[in-house]
N, CA, C and O atoms as CSV, one atom per row, in Angstrom:
chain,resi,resn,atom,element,x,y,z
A,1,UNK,N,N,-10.923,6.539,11.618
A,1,UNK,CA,C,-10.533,5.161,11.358
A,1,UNK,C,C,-9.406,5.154,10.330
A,1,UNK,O,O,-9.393,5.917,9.364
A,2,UNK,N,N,-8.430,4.221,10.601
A,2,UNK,CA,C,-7.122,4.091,9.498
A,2,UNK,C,C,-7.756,3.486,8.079
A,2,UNK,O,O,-8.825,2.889,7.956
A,3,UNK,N,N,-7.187,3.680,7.473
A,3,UNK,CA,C,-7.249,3.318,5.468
A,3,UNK,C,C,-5.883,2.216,5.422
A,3,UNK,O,O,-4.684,2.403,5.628
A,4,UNK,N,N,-6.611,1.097,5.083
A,4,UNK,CA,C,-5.244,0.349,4.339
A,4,UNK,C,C,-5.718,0.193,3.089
A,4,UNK,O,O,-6.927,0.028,2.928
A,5,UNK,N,N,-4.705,0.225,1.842
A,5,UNK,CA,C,-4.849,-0.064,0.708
A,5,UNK,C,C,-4.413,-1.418,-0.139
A,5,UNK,O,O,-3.283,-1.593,-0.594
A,6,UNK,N,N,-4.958,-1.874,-0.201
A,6,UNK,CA,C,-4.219,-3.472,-1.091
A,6,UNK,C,C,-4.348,-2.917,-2.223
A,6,UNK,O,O,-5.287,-2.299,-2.724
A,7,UNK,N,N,-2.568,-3.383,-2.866
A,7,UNK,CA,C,-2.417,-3.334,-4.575
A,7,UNK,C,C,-3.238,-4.321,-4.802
A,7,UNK,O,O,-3.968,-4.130,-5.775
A,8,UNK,N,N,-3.399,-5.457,-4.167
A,8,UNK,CA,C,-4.585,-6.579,-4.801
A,8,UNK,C,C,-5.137,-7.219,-4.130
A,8,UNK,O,O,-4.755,-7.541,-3.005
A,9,UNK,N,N,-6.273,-7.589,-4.716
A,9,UNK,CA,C,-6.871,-8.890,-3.540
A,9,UNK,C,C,-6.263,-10.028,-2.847
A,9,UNK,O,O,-5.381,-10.671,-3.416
A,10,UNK,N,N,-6.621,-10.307,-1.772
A,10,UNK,CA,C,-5.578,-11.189,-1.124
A,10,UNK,C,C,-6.965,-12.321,-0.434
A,10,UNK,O,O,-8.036,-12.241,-1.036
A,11,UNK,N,N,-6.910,-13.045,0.455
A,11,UNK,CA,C,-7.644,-13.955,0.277
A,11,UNK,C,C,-8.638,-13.106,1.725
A,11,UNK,O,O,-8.255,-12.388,2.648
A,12,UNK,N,N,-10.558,-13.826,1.176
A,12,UNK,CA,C,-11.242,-13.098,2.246
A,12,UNK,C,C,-11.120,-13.386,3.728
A,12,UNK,O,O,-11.875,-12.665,4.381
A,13,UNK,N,N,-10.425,-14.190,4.429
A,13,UNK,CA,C,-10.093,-13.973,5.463
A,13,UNK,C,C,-9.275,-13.222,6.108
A,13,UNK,O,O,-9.436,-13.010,7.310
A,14,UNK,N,N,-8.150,-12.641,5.331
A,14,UNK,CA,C,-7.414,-11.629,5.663
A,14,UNK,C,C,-7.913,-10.227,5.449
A,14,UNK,O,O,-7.705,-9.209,6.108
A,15,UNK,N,N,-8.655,-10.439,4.316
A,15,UNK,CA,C,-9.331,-8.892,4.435
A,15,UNK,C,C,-10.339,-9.052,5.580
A,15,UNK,O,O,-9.939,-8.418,6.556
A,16,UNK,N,N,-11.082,-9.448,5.724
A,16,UNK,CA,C,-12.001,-9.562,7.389
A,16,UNK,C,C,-11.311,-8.747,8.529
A,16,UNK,O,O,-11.583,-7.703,9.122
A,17,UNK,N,N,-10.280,-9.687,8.586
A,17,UNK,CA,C,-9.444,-9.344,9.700
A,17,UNK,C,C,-8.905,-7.545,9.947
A,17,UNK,O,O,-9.076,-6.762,10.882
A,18,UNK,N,N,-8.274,-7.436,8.738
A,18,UNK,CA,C,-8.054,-5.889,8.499
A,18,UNK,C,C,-9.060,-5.045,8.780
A,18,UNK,O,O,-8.871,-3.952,9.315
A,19,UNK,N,N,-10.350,-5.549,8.397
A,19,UNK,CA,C,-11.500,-4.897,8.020
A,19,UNK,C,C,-12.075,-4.505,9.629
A,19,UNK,O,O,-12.582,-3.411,9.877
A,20,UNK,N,N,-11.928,-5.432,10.503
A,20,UNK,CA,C,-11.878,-5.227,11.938
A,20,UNK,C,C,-11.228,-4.163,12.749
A,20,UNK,O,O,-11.693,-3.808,13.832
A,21,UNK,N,N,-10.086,-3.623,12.191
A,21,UNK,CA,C,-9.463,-2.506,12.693
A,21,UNK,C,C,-9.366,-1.358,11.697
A,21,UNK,O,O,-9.474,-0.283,12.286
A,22,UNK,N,N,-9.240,-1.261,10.714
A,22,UNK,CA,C,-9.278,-0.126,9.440
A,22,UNK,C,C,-10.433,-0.352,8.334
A,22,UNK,O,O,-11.180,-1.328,8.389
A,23,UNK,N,N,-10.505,0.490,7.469
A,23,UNK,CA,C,-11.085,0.256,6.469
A,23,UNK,C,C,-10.020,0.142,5.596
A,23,UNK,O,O,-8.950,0.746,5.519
A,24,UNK,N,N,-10.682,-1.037,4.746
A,24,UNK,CA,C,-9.983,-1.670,3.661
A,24,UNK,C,C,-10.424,-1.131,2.632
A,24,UNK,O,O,-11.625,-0.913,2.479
A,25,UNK,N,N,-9.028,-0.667,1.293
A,25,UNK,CA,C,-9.676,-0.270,-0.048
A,25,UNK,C,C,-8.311,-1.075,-0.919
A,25,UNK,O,O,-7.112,-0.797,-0.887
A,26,UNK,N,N,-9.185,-2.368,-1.824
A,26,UNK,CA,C,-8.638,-2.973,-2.845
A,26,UNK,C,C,-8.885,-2.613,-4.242
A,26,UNK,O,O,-9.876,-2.767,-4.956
A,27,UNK,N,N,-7.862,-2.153,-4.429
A,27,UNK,CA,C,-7.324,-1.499,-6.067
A,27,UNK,C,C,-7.518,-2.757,-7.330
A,27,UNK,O,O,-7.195,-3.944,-7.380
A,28,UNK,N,N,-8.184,-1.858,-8.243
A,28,UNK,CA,C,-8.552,-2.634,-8.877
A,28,UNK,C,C,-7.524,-3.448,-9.727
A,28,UNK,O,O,-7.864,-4.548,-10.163
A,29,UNK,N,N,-6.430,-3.008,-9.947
A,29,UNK,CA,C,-5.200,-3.444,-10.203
A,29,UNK,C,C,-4.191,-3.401,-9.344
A,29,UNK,O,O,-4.373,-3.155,-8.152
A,30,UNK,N,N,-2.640,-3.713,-10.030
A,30,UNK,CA,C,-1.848,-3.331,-8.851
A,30,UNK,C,C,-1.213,-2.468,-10.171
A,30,UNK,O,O,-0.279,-3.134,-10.620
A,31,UNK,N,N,-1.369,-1.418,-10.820
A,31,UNK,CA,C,-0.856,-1.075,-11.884
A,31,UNK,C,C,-0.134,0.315,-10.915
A,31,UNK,O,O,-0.364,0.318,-9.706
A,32,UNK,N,N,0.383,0.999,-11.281
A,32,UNK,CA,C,1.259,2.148,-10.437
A,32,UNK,C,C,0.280,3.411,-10.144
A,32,UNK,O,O,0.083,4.049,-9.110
A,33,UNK,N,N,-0.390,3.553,-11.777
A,33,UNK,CA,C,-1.697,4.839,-12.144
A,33,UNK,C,C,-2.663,4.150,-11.273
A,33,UNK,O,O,-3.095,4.862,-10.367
A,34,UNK,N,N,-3.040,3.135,-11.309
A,34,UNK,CA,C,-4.352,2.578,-9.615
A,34,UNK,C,C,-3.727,2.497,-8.660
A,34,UNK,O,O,-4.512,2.307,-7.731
A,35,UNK,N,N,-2.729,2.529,-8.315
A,35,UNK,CA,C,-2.246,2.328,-6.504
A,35,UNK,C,C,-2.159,3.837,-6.337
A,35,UNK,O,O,-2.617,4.279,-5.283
A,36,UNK,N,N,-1.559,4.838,-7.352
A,36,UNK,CA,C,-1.112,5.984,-7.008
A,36,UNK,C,C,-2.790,7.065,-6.888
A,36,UNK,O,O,-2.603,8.207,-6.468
A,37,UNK,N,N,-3.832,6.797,-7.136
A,37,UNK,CA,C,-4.973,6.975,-7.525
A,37,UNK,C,C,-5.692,7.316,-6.141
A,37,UNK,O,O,-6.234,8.286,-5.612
A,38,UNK,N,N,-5.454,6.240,-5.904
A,38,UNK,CA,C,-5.885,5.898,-4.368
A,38,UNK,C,C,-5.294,6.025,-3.340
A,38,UNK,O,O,-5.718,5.582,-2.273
A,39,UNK,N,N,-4.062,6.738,-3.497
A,39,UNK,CA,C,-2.580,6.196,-1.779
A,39,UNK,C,C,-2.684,7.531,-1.136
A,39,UNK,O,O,-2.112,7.807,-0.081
A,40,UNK,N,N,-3.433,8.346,-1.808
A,40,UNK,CA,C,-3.054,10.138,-1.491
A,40,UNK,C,C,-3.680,9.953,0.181
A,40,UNK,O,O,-2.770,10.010,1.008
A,41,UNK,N,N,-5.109,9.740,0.789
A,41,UNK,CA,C,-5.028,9.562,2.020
A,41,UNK,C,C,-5.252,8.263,2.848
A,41,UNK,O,O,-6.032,8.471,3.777
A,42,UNK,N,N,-4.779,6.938,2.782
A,42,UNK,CA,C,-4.289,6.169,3.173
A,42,UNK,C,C,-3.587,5.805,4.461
A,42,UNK,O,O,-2.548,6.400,4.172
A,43,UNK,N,N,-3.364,5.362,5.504
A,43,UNK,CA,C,-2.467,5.157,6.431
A,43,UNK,C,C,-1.275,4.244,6.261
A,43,UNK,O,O,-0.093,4.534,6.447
A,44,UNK,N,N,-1.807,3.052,5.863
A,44,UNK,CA,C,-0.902,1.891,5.278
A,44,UNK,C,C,-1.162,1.185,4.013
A,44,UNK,O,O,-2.291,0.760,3.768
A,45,UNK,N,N,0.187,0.980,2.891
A,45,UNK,CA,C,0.194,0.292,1.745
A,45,UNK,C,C,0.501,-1.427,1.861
A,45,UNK,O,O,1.471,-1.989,2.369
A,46,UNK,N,N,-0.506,-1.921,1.303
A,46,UNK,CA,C,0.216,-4.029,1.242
A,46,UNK,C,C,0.439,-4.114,0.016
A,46,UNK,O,O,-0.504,-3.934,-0.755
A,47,UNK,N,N,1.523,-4.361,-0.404
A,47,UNK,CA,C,2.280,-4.511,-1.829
A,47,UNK,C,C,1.975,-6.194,-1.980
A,47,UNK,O,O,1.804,-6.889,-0.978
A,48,UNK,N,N,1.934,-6.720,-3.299
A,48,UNK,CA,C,2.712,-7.858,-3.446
A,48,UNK,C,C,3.010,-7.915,-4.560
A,48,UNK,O,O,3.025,-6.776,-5.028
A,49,UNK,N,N,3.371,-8.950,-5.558
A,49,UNK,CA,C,4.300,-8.868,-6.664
A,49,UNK,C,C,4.670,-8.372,-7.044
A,49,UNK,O,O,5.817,-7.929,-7.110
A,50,UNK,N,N,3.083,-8.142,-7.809
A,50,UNK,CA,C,3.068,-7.030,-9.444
A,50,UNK,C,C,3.085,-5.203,-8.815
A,50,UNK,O,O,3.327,-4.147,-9.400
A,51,UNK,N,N,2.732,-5.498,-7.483
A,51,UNK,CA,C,3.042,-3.808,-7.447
A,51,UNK,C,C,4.173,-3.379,-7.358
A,51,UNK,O,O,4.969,-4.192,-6.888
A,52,UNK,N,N,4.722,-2.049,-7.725
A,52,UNK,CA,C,5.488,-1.608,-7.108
A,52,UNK,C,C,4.972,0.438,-6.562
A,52,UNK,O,O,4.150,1.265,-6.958
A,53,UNK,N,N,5.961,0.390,-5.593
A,53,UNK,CA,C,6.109,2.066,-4.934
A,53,UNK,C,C,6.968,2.555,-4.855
A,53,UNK,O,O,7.886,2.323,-4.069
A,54,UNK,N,N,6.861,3.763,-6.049
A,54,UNK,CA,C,7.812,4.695,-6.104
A,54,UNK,C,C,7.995,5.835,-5.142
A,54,UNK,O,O,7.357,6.080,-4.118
A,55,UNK,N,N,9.099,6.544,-5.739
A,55,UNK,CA,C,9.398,8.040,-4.782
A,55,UNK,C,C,7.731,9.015,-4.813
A,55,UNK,O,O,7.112,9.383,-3.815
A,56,UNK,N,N,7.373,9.217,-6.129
A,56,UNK,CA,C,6.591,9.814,-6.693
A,56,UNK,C,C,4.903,9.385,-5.444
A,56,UNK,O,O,4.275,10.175,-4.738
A,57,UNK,N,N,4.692,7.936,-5.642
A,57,UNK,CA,C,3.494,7.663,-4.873
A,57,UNK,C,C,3.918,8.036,-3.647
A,57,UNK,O,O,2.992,8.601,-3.065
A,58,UNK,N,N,4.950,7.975,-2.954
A,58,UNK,CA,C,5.163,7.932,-1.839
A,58,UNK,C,C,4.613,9.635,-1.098
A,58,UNK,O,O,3.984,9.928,-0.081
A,59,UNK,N,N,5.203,10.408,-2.158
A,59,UNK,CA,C,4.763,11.856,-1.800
A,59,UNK,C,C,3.575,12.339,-1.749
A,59,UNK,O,O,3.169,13.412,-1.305
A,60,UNK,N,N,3.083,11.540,-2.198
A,60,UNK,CA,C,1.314,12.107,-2.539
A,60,UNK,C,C,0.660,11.080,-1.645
A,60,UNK,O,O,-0.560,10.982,-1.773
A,61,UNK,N,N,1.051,10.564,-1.062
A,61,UNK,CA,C,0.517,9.333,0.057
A,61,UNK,C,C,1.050,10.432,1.692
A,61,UNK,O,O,1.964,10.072,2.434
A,62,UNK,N,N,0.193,11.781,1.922
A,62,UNK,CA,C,0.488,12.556,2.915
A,62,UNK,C,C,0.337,11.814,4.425
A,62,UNK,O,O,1.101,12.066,5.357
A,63,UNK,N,N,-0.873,10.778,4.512
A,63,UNK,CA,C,-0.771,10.003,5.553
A,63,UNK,C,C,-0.085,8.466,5.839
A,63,UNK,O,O,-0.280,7.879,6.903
A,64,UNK,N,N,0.528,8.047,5.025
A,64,UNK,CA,C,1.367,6.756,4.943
A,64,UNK,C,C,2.044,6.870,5.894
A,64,UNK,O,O,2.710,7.894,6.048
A,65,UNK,N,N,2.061,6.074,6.600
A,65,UNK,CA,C,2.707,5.069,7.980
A,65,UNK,C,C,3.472,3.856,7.686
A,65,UNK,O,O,4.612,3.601,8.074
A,66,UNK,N,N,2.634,3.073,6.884
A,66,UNK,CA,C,3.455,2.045,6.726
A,66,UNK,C,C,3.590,1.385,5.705
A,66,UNK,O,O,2.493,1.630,5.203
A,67,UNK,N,N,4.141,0.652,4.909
A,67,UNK,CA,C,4.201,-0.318,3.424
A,67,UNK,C,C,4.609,-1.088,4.001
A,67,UNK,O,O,5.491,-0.935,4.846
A,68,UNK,N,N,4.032,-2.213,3.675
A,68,UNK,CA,C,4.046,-3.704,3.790
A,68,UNK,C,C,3.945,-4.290,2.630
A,68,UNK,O,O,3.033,-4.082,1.830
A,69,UNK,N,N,5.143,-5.278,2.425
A,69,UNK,CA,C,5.279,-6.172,1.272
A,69,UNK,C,C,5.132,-7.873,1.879
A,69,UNK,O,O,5.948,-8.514,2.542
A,70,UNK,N,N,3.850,-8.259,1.394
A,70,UNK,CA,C,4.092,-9.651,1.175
A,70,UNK,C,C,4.707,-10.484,0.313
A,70,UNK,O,O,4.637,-10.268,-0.897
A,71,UNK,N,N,5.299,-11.400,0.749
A,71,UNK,CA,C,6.400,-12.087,-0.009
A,71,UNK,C,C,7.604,-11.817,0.572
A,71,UNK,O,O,7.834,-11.358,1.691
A,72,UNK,N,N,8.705,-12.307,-0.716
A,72,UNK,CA,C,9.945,-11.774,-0.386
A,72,UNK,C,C,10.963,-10.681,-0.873
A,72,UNK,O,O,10.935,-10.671,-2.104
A,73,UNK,N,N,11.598,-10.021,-0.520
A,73,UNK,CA,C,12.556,-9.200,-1.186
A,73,UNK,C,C,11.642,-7.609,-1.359
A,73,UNK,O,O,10.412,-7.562,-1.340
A,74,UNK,N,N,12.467,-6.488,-1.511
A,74,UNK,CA,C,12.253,-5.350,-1.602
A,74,UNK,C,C,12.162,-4.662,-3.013
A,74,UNK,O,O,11.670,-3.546,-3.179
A,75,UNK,N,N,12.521,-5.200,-3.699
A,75,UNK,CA,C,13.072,-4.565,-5.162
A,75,UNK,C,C,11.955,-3.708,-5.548
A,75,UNK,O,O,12.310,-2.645,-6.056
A,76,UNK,N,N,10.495,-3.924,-5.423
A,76,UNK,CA,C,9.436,-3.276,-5.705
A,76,UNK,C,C,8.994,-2.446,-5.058
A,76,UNK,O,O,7.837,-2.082,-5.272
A,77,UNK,N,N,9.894,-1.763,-3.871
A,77,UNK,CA,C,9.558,-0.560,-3.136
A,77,UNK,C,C,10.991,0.414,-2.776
A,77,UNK,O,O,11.901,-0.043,-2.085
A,78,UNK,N,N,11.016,1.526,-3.238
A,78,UNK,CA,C,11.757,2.892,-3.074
A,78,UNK,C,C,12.148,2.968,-1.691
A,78,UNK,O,O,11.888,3.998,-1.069
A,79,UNK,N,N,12.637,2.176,-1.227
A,79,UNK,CA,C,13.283,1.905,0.358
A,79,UNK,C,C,13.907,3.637,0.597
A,79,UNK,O,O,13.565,4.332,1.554
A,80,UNK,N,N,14.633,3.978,-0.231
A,80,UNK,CA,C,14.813,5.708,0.094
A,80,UNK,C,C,13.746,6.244,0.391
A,80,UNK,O,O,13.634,6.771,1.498
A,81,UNK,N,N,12.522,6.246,-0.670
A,81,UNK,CA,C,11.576,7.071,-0.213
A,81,UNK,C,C,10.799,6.822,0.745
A,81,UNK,O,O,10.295,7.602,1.553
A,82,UNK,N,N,10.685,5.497,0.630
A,82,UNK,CA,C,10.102,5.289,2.264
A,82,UNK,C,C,10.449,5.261,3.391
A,82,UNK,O,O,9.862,4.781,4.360
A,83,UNK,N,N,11.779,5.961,3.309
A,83,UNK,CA,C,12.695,6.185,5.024
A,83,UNK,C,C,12.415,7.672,4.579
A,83,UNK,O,O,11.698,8.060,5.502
A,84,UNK,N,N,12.511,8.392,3.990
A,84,UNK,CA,C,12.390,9.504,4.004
A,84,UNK,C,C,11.387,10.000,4.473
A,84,UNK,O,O,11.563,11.042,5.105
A,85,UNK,N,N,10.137,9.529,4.367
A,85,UNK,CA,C,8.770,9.823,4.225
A,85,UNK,C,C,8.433,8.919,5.747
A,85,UNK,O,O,7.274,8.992,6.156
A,86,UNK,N,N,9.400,8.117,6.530
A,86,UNK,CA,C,9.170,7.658,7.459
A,86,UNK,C,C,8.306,6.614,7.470
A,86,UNK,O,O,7.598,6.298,8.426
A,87,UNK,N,N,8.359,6.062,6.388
A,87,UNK,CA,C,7.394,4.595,6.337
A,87,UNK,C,C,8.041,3.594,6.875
A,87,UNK,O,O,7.521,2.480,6.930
C-alpha cells in the first residue's frame, strides 16, 4: 500500500478520502526535522504553508513520487530537487 505524508492536518474529510487508497501519516508539525523524520519511505508529500522541501529531504525520501503543494506558488519546494529525484 502507498504512504502519503501530510506536513499538517488538513480537514477530516480529505484525510478519509486518502485514507481509502494509501495510508495516511500526519506530522506532527510541518517543521523540516518532522517532515524529514518521516519522508525516508513515503510515496507522496502534501505541503502547505508552513512547510517547506528541501534538496536534503528530498534524498532521503528513496520512494517519493510525488509532492503536492496546496495553495499557491512554489517557493517552499526545491523544484530542482524534485525534477531531479523525478517528483
Amino acid at each position: 500500500m502507498n504512504k502519503v505524508l501530510l506536513s499538517e492536518a488538513i480537514h477530516e474529510s480529505g484525510v478519509r478520502l486518502l485514507e481509502s487508497k494509501a495510508e495516511v501519516i500526519v506530522c506532527s508539525e510541518p517543521s523540516e526535522e518532522a517532515i524529514t523524520d518521516l519522508i525516508s519511505d513515503v510515496d507522496a508529500l502534501i505541503i502547505r504553508t508552513a512547510g517547506k522541501v528541501t534538496r536534503e529531504m528530498i534524498q532521503k525520501a528513496g520512494r517519493l513520487k510525488v509532492i503536492s503543494r496546496t495553495g499557491g506558488g512554489l517557493n517552499n519546494v526545491d523544484i530542482k530537487a524534485a525534477t531531479d529525484h523525478k517528483c
